[in-house]
Structure formats: C-alpha cells, structure tokens
N, C-alpha and C positions, 0 to 999 in steps of 0.2 A: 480532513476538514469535515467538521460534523456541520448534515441543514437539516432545518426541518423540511420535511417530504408533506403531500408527494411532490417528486423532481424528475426532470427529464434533462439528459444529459446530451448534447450535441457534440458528436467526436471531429476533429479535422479533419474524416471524409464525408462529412454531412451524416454521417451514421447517429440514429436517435435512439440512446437507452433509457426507460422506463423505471421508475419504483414506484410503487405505493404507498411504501412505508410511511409511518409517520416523522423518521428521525433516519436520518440515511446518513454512511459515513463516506467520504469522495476521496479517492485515493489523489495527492497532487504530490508522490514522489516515484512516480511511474511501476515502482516496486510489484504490483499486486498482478494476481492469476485471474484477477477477477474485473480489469478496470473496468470501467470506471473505478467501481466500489473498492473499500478498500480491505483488503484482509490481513493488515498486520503483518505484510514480509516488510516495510521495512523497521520492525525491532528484531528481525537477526541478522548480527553481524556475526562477520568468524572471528573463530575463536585463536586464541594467541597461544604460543606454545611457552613452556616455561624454559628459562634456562638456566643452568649449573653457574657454579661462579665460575668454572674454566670459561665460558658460554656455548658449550656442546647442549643440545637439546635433550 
C-alpha cells in the first residue's frame, strides 16, 4: 500500500515506526524483512517444475 509520508506506523505491541519519506510503501501481506515497509517479497513465488508427458520431472 503506497501513502504519502511522512508516516508513523503503530505495531500491535504499541511499537512506533517512523519515516520521513515523502511516499512510503506499507507492507499489508506480512511478507517483508522489513515491516512495516515493504520490500517486494511478496512477488516471489516458487517456482513450478516442468513435467515430461510420462509426468516424471
């Protein structure tokens, strides 16, 4: 979720995170190394193996 900044984020332990930025991106699919913010883990997914037409991989 993109906001404009700056924003202060309250976590469900009352924990307050800070930005200054002007345009802050807020992670809301728990995925990120970084939340609040969000750093784009969730566009990896895994990867899918191909199979033979027997369907051996």
């Amino acid at each position: 979720m993109l906001v404009e900044g700056p924003v202060e984020v309250v976590g469900e332990d009352g924990e307050v995170t800070v930005c200054d930025r002007f345009s802050v991106a807020v992670c809301t699919c728990r995925r990120s190394k970084i939340f609040p913010w969000c750093d784009t883990s969730h566009r990896k997914r895994a990867k899918r193996t191909t199979k033979d037409e027997d369907g051996t991989a």
